[in-house]
N, C-alpha and C positions, 0 to 999 in steps of 0.2 A: 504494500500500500504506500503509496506519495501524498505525502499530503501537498495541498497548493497553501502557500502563503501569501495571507491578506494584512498583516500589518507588522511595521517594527518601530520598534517604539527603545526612544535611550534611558539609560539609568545612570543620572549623572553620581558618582561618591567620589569620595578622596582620591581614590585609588586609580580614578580614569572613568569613561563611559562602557557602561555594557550597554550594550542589542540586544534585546528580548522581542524574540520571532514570534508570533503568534499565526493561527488559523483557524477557520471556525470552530475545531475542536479544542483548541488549548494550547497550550506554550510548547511552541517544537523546538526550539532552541535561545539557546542563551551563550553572546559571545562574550568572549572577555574582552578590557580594554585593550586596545594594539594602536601600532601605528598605521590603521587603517588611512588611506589615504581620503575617503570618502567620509563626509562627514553626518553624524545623527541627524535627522530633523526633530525640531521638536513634536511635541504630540499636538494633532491639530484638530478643533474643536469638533471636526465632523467625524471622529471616528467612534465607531459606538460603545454605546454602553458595555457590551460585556467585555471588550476588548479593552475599557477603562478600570472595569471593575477586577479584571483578569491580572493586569498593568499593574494595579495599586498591591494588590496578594505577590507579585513578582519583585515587585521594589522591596517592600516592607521584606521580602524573605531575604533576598541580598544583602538591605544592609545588615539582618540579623547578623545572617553567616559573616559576613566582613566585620563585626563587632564580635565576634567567638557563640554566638547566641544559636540556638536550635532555629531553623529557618522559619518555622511556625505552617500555618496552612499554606498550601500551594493554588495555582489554579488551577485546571486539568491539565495533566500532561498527552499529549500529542506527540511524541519523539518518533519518528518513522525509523522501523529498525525491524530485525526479523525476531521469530519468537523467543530464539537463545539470547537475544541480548537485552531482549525488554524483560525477560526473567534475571537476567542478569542485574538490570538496573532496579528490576523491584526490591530484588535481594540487596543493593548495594543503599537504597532508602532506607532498609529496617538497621544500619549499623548506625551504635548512639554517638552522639556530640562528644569527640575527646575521644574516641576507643579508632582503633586500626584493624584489620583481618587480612589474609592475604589472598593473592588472587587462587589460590587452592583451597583455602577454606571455603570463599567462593561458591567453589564448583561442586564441593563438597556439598555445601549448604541447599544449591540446583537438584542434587540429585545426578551431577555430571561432574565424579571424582577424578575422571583424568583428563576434563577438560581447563586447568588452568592456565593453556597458554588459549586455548578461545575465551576466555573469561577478558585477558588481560587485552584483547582485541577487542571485545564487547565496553569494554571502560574507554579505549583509546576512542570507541567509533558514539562515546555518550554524548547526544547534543546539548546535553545541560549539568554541564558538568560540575557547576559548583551546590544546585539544588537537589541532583542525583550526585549525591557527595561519593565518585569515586577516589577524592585524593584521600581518601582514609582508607585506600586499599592499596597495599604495599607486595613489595615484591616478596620474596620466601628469605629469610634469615633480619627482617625487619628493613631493606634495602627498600630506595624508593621507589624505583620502577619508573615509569613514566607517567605523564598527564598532559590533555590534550592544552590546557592554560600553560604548559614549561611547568618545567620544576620549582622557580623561584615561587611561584603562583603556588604547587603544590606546599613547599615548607612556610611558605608563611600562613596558608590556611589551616595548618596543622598546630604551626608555633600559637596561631590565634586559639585554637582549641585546647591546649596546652600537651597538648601531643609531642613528646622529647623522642628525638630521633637518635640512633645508636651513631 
């Protein structure tokens, strides 16, 4: 399934601007700040209500997590992805604020114990990566693995959680 996208909308914080994708069904993706060369538009008075109401549940979750805080409600997620990875990302929602697993517990957790390097694929291909908090999933011996925001982006959302890395 594709979804088609009908609006993006910026999240301005400290940190830089995030993109938050939206489609009739709910939040398909969320970028991180970059030196995108293209720049956010603001939100403009004709877009609709649930896509405002969607918008406000999106920001407020952001800055939680950018403040160390549990993201709180979400809007619907939307993420286009096949079945193993949105089971994957369901699984990578229920891990708490501050705790880590690795992409083998993962898979373990799916019911697909020898899949932790498609585990570790399903996190790289997460379109929402800081509200489907894959950076609390680390490589095997507590190594950080990768994340699709870089790593810098990984350890300080960890440091902000108080997550101490070996």
């Amino acid at each position: 399934m594709s979804v088609e996208l009908h609006c993006t909308l910026p999240i301005s914080t400290l940190q830089g601007v995030f993109l938050a994708h939206y489609c009739d069904e709910g939040l398909t993706a969320l970028e991180f700040p970059s030196s995108r060369t293209r720049s956010a538009a603001p939100a403009s008075p004709n877009i609709s209500e649930h896509f405002k109401a969607w918008h406000s549940l999106t920001r407020a979750a952001v800055q939680a997590c950018l403040s160390g805080k549990p993201a709180g409600q979400l809007p619907p997620i939307a993420a286009d992805g096949t079945a193993f990875q949105k089971s994957v990302w369901r699984e990578m929602r229920s891990i708490p604020l501050g705790e880590t697993v690795s992409y083998g517990e993962i898979a373990d957790a799916i019911g697909k114990p020898r899949a932790a390097r498609a585990v570790g694929q399903a996190c790289g291909a997460n379109p929402i990566p800081l509200l489907i908090p894959c950076h609390r999933v680390l490589a095997s011996g507590g190594q950080l693995g990768g994340f699709s925001g870089g790593l810098d982006w990984k350890r300080r959302l960890l440091a902000l959680e108080g997550v101490t890395l070996l």
